[in-house]
Backbone as CSV, one residue per row, in Angstrom:
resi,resn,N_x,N_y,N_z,CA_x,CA_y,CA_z,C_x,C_y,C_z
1,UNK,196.995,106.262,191.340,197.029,105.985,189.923,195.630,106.041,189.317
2,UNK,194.380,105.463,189.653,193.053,105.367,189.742,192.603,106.794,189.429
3,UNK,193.074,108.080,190.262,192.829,109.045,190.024,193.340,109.697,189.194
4,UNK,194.428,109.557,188.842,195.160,110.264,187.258,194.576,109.724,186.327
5,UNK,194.547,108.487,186.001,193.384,107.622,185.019,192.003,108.359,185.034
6,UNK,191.778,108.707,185.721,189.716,109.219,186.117,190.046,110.604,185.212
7,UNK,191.043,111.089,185.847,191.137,113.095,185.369,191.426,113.026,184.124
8,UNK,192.567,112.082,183.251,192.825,111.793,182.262,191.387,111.542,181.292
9,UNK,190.459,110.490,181.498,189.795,109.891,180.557,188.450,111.132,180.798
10,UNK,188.522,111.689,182.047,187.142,113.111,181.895,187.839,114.084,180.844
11,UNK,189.184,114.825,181.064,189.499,115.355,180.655,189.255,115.371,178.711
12,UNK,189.537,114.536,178.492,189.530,113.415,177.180,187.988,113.253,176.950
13,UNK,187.005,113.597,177.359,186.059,113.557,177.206,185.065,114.590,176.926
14,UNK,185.961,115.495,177.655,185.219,116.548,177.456,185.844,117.115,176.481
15,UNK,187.152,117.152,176.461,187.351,117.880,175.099,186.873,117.221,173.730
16,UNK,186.631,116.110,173.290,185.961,115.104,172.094,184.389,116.369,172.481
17,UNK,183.379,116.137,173.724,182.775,116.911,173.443,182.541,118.268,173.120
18,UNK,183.409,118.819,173.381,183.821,120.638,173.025,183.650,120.603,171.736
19,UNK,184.306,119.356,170.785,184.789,119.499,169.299,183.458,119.322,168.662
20,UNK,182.753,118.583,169.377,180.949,117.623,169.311,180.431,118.915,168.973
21,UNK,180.242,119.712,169.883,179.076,120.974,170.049,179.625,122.442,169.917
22,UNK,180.449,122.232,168.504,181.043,123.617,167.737,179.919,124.095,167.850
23,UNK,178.949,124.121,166.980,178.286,125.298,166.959,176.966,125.680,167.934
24,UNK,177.135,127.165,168.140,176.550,127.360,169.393,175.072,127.341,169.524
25,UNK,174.595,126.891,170.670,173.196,126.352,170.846,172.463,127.206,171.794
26,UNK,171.326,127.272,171.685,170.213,128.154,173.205,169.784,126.599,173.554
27,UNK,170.121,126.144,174.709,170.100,124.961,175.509,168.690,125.442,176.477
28,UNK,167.748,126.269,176.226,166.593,126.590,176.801,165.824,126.368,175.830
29,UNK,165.459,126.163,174.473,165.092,126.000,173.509,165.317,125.137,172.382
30,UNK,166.348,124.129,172.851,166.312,123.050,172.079,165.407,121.998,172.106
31,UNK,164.758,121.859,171.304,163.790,120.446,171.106,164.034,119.298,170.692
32,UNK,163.536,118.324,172.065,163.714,116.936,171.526,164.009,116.353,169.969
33,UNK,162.976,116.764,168.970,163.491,116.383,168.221,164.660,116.630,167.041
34,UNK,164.905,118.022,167.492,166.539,118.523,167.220,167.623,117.779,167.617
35,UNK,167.267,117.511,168.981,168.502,116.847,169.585,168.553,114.963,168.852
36,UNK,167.553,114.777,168.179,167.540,113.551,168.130,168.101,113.221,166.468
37,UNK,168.064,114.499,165.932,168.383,114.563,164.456,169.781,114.814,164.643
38,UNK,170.648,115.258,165.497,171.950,115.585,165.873,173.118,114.092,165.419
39,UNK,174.039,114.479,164.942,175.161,113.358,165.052,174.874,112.693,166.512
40,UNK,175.370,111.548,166.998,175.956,110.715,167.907,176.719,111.849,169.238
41,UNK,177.647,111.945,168.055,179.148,112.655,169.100,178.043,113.766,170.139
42,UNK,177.462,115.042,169.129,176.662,115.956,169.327,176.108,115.338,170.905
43,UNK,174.729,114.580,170.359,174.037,114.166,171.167,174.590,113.721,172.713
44,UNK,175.871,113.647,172.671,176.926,112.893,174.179,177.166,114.091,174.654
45,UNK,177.322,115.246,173.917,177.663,116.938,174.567,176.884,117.563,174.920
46,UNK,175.500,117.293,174.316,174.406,117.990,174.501,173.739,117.140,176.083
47,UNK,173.743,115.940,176.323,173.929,115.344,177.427,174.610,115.553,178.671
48,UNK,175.992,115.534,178.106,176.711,115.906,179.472,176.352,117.460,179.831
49,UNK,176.264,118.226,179.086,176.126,119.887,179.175,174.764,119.773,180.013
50,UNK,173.542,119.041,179.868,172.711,118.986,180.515,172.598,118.636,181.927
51,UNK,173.493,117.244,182.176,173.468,116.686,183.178,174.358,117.639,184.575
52,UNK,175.425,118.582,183.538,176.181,119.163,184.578,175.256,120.117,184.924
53,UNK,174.237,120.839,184.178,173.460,122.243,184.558,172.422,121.339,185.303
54,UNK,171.813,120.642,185.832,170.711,119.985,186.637,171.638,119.924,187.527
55,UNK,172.965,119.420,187.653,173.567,118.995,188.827,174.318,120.024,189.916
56,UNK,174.476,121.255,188.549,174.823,122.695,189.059,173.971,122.932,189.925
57,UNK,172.492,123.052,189.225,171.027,123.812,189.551,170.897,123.373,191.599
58,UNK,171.430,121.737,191.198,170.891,121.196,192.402,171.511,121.442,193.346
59,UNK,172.995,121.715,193.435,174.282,121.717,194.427,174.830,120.577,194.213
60,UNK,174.732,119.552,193.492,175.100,118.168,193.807,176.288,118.181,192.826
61,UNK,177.498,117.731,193.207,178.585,117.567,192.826,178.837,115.853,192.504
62,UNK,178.226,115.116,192.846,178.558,113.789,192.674,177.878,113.507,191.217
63,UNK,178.351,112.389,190.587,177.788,111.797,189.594,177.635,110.190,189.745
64,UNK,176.866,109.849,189.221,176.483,108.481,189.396,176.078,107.957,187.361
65,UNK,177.140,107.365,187.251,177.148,107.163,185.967,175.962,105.731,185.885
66,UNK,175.387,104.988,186.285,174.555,104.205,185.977,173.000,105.263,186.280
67,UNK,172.817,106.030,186.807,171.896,106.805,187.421,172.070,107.615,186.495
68,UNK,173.053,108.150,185.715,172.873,109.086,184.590,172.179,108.358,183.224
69,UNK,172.802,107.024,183.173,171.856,106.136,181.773,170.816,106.063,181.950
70,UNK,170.299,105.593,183.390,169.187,105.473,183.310,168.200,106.684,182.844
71,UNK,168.317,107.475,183.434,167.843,108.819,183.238,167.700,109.243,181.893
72,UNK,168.634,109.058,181.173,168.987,109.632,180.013,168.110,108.504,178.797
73,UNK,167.719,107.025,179.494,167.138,106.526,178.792,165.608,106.916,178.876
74,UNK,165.381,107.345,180.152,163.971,107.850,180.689,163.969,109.419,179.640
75,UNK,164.623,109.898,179.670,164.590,111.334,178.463,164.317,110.885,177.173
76,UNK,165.281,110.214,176.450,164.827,109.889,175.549,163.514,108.797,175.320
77,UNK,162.516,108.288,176.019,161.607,107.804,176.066,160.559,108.666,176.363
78,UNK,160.363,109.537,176.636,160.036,110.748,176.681,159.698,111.307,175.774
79,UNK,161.392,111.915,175.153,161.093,112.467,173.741,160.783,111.934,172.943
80,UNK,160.618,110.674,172.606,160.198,109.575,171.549,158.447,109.885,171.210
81,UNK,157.971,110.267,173.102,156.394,110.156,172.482,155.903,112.069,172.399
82,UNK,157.081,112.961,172.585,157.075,114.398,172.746,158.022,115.022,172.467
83,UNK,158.040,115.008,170.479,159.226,115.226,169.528,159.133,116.837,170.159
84,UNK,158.085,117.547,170.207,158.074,119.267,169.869,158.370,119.464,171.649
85,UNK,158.369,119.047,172.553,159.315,119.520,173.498,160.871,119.796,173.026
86,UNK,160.540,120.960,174.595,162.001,121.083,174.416,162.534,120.187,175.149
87,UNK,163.839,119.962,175.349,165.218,119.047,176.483,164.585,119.751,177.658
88,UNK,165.004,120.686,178.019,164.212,121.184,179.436,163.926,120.711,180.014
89,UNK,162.522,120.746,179.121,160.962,120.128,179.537,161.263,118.457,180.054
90,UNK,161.338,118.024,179.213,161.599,116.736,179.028,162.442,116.179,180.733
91,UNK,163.721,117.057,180.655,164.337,116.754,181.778,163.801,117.094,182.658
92,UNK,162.999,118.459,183.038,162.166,118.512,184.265,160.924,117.278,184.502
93,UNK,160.398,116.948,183.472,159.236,115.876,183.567,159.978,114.473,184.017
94,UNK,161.074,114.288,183.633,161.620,113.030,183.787,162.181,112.846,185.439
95,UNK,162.732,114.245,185.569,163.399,114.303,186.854,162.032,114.327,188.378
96,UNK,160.752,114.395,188.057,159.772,114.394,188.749,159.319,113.370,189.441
């Protein structure tokens, strides 16, 4: 049951983000402070889209949802003091 619940609420998640990030982006060239001027919703798509391409990049199939906040709070602390980066950047510096 645990697992129909899990596939259900990803599923459900990702599609809210699909609807988030209509219009299409170069995710090699987005800058921090683009992403920070973005709606809410946006900003959760532009996230997960990130977190899956690092996790692609790496082979790593697992997720660790407290290990993703953290991270994601370490990015945006980041971009706070390095608006004209790009996300990339940011995520490679953070992930170091």
């Amino acid at each position: 049951m645990k697992r129909y619940f899990l596939i259900a609420i990803t599923s459900l998640t990702i599609g809210l983000a699909g609807q988030a990030m209509a219009k299409e982006m170069d995710m090699a060239k987005l800058t921090c402070k683009e992403v920070g001027s973005m709606p809410p919703a946006r900003i959760i798509g532009v996230a997960m889209w990130m977190s899956g391409y690092m996790h692609g990049k790496a082979g790593n199939t697992m997720v660790d949802g407290e290990m993703a906040h953290a991270n994601a709070e370490k990015i945006v602390s980041y971009c706070k003091s390095n608006a004209s980066a790009t996300l990339a950047s940011a995520v490679e510096a953070v992930s170091k």
